[in-house]
C-alpha positions as CSV (number, residue, x, y, z in Angstrom):
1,X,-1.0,-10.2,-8.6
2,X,-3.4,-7.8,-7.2
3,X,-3.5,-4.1,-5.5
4,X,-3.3,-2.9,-2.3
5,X,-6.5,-1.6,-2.0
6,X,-7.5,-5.4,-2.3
7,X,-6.1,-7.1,0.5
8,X,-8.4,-7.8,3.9
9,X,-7.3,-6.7,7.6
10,X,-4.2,-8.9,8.6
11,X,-3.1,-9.9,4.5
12,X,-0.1,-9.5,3.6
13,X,1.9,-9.1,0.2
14,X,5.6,-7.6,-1.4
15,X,5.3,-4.4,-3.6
16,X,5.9,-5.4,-7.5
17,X,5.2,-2.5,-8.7
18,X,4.1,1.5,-8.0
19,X,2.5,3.6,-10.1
20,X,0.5,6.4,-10.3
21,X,0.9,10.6,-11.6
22,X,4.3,11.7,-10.6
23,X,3.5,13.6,-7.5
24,X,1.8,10.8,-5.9
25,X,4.7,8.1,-7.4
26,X,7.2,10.6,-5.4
27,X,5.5,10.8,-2.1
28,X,4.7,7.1,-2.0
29,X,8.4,6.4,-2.8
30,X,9.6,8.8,-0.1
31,X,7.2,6.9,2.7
32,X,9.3,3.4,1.5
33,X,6.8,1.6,-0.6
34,X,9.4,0.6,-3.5
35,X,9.9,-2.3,-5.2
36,X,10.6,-5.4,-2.6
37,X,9.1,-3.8,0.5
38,X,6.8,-6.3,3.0
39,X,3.9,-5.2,3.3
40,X,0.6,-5.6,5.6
41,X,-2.9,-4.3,5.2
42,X,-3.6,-3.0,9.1
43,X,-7.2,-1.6,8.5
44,X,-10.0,0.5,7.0
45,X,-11.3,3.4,8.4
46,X,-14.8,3.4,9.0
47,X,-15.5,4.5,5.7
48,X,-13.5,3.0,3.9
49,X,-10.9,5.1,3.2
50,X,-7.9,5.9,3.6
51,X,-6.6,2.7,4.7
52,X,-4.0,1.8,7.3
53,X,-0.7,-0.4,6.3
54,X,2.4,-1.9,7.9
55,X,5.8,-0.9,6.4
56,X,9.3,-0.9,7.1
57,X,8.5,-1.2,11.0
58,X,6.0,1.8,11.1
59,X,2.5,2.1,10.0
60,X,1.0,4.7,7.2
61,X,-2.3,5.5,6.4
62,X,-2.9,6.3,2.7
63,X,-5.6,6.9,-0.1
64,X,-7.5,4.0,-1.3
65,X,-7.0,5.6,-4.6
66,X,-3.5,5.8,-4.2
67,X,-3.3,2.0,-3.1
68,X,-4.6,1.0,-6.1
69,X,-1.9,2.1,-7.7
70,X,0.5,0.0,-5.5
71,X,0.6,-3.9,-7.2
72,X,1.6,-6.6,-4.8
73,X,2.7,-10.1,-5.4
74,X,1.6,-12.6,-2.8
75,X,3.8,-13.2,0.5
């Protein structure tokens, strides 16, 4: 298992498990990254943050701090 944060451009990976303080937990929930959802690392901005993902048939960008928190198993 490893984090979302973790994955390269074009990777791919299901959510095990999200965690994180309960405000973030919430709004991550709310966008559809639960338990079971495909997911696939898009890109990075330029930077490195926030990073770009593939969910559910639409694309969010999030926190790199807040993808750490997101634990994939491999797809």
């Amino acid at each position: 298992m490893r984090s979302l944060d973790q994955l390269k451009p074009g990777e791919a990976g299901v959510i095990s498990s999200v965690s994180g303080d309960e405000e973030v937990l919430l709004r991550l929930m709310e966008m559809g990254l639960v338990e079971g959802t495909p997911i696939t690392m898009v890109r990075y901005a330029p930077m490195g943050d926030p990073i770009e993902i593939a969910a559910r048939g639409y694309h969010l960008s999030i926190r790199r701090a807040e993808a750490a928190g997101v634990m994939l198993q491999d797809s």
